[in-house]
N, C-alpha and C positions, 0 to 999 in steps of 0.2 A: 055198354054196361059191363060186358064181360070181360073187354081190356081194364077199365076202372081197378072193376075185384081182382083184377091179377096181379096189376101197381100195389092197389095195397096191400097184398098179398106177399109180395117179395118187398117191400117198403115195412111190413112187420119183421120179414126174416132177416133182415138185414139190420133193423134195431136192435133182435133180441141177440144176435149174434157177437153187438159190439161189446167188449168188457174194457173197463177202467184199468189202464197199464200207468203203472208208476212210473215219473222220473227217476232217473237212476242217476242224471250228473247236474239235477240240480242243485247241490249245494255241498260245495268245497269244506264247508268247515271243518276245521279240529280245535279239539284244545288241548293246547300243552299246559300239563301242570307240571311244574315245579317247586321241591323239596333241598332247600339249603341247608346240609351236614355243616352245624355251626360248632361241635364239641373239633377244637380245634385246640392241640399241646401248646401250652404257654400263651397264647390268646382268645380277644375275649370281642366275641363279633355282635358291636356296641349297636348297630339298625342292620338293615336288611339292603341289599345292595339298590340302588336308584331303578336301573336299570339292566335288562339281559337281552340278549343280542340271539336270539334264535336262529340258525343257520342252517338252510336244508341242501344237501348235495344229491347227488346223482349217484345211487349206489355201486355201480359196476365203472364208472372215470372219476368217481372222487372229486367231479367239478361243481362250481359252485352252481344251486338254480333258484334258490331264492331264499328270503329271510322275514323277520319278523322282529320289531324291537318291543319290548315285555315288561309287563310289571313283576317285581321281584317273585311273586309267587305262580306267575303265568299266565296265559290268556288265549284269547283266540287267534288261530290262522289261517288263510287260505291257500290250499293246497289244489295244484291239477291231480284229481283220481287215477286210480291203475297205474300207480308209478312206486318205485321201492326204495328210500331213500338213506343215509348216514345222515345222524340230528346230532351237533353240536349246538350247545349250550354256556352261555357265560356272562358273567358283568364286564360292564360295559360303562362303568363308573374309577377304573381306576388311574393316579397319576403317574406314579413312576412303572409299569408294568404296561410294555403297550404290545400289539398282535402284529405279526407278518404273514406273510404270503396264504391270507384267510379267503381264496378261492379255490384251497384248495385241501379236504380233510385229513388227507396224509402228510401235509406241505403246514398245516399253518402253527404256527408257535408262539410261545409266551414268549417277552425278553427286557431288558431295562438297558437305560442308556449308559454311555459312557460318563463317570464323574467328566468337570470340567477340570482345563489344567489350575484352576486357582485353589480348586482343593487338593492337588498334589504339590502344591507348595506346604501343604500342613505334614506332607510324608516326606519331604525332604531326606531327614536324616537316614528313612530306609536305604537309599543309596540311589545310583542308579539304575536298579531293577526297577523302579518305579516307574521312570520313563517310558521302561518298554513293552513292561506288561497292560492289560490290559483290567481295567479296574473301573468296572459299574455300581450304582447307586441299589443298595438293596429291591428286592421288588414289591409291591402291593399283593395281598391277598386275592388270586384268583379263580371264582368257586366257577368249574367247570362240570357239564354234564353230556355223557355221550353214549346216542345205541345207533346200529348199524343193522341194516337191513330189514328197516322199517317198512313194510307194504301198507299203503295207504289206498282201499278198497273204494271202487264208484259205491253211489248207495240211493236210495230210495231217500225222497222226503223226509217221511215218516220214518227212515231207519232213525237209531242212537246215533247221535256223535261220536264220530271216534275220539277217543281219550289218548293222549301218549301219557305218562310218568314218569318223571326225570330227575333224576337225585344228582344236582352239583354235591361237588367236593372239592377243597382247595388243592390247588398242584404245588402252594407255596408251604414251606416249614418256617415254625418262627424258635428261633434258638436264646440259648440265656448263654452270656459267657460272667461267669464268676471268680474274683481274683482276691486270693487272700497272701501279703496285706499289705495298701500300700500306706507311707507316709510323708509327710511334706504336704500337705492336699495342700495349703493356704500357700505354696509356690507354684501351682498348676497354673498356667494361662488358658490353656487347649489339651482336650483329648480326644483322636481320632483311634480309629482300627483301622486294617485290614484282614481279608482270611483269605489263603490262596485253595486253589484247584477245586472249585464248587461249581455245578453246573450252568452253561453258559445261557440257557432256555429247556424250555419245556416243549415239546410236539405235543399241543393239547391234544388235537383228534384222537390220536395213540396214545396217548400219557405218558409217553417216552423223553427222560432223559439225556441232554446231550452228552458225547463224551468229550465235547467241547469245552475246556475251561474257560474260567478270570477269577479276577478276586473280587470278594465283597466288600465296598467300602463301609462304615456305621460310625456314627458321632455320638450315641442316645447313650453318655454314661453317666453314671451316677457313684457318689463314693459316700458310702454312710458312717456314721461316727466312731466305728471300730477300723476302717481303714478297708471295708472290702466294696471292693471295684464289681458292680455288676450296670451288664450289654446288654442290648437285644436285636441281634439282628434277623432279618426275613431271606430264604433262599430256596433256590429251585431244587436245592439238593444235591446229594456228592453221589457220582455215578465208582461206581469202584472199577469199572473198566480203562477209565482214563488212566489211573495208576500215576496219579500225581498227590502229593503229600498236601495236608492242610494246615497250613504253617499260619499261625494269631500273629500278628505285630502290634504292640498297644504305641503308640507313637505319641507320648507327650512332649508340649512343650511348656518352657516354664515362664513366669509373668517376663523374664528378658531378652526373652525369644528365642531362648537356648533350647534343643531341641534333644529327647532321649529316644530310644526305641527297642521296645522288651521282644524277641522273637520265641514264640512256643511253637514247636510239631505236635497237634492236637488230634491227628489223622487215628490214631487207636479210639479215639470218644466219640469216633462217629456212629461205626457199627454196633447195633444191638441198644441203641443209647435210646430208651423211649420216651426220657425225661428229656430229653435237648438238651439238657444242659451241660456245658462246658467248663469242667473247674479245676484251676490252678492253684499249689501253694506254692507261694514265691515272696519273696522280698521284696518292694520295690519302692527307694526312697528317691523325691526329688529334691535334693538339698537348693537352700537358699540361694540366689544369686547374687554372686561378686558384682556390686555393684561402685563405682565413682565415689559415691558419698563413702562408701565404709572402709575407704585407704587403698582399697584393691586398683589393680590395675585388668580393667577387662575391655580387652581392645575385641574390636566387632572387623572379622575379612571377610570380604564375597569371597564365592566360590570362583577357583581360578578358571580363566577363558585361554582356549589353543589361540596362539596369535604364531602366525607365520610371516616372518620376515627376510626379505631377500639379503644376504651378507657380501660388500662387496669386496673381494682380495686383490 
């Protein structure tokens, strides 16, 4: 009887001793919200991006360690606790603007492809600079968001969620080129542009600028009933370290294929310009073509080919 009362004895003190300990790693969640800066110069952001691409790194190697894909305004993620991360942020909806080396936060970049050569047959008449330079398709608008040294704490059940807060914002500019005045419109066949020494990508992570160039190619013109010529093209921006000039080429050609090309150095209307806009006054007429029917004589040559021939004496 008196072993009994002594079991239950130490079987009470061993109850009253135990207390309710929290989990502390069950449960990964966060949620990322996201806030899209849409007051964007000269454009006008018509829905909300499809989708954004959440990217979590490793805060002291900058290596990739996991992701998340989101609805435009955010959502949940699971995260492993006690770790301290860099959070990239972005859509993940755009065409001509595509990402590189993105395992990596100091490494990955915005950048757009190379036109094909069938649209440098529309630049011809620029000359042969055309060929060698290096001339990509404007890019697509990409709303980017980034914070670094993010600690993401173990927690209790019952703790709050942790919250991140993330404001994207475009890395792209969208520019207006305006051109007074031109005439002849109703002998225009095709109007192309280029603009040289504009940055070649974006380092989202960092938001750095290349001092990498190319030029911008753009076809979106329009010529309204007074004769003035206005563009719009989209770019990652002109880094002023590069110290290369931003030269306009408008490159028409006319209904007989005949090809003109206006050159401006526009590189003064970069800095300090918080309208974008680019504007010229200039002349620019495309006179009629000499055509068969109207007595003229307008003979059409390729462009001459090097032929090497052996001569024998």
């Amino acid at each position: 009887m008196r072993k009994l009362a002594l079991f239950a004895l130490v079987l009470v003190g061993i109850l009253t001793s135990c207390t309710r300990r929290p989990l502390t790693t069950a449960d990964y969640t966060v949620i990322v919200n996201i806030e899209i800066e849409k007051e964007i110069v000269n454009y006008v952001v018509e829905r909300d991006p499809s989708l954004m691409r959440c990217v979590f790194y490793d805060s002291e190697t900058g290596a990739f360690v996991t992701q998340a894909f989101l609805p435009a305004h955010g959502g949940q993620v699971s995260l492993m606790p006690s770790r301290t991360y860099d959070i990239l942020v972005y859509n993940f909806d755009t065409e001509a603007t595509w990402i590189e080396n993105e395992n990596w936060f100091g490494e990955i970049y915005a950048s757009t492809s190379l036109i094909p050569d069938s649209f440098k047959t529309k630049l011809k008449t620029r000359g042969s600079k055309t060929d060698e330079e290096q001339i990509v398709y404007d890019p697509d608008h990409l709303f980017v968001a980034r914070k670094q040294d993010v600690f993401i704490p173990s927690r209790a059940v019952e703790a709050p969620t942790v919250v991140i807060n993330m404001d994207a914002v475009t890395v792209v500019e969208t520019w207006i080129v305006e051109v007074k005045t031109v005439t002849g419109v109703e002998n225009i066949g095709t109007m192309a542009s280029v603009i040289t020494g504009l940055a070649e990508f974006n380092k989202i992570g960092l938001n750095q600028r290349s001092t990498d160039y190319v030029s911008v190619y753009f076809d979106n013109h329009t010529i309204d009933e007074n004769g003035t010529l206005t563009a719009k093209f989209n770019t990652f921006g002109r880094n002023p370290e590069s110290g290369v000039a931003q030269v306009l080429s408008l490159v028409f050609t006319d209904v007989s294929g005949k090809g003109y090309v206006y050159d401006f150095d526009v590189s003064s209307q970069f800095p300090g310009n918080k309208e974008q806009i680019i504007r010229i006054v200039t002349e620019i007429h495309i006179p009629k073509p000499i055509t068969s029917g109207d007595g003229g004589f307008a003979p059409v040559v390729d462009e001459w080919d090097d032929v090497n021939t052996d001569i024998i004496i």
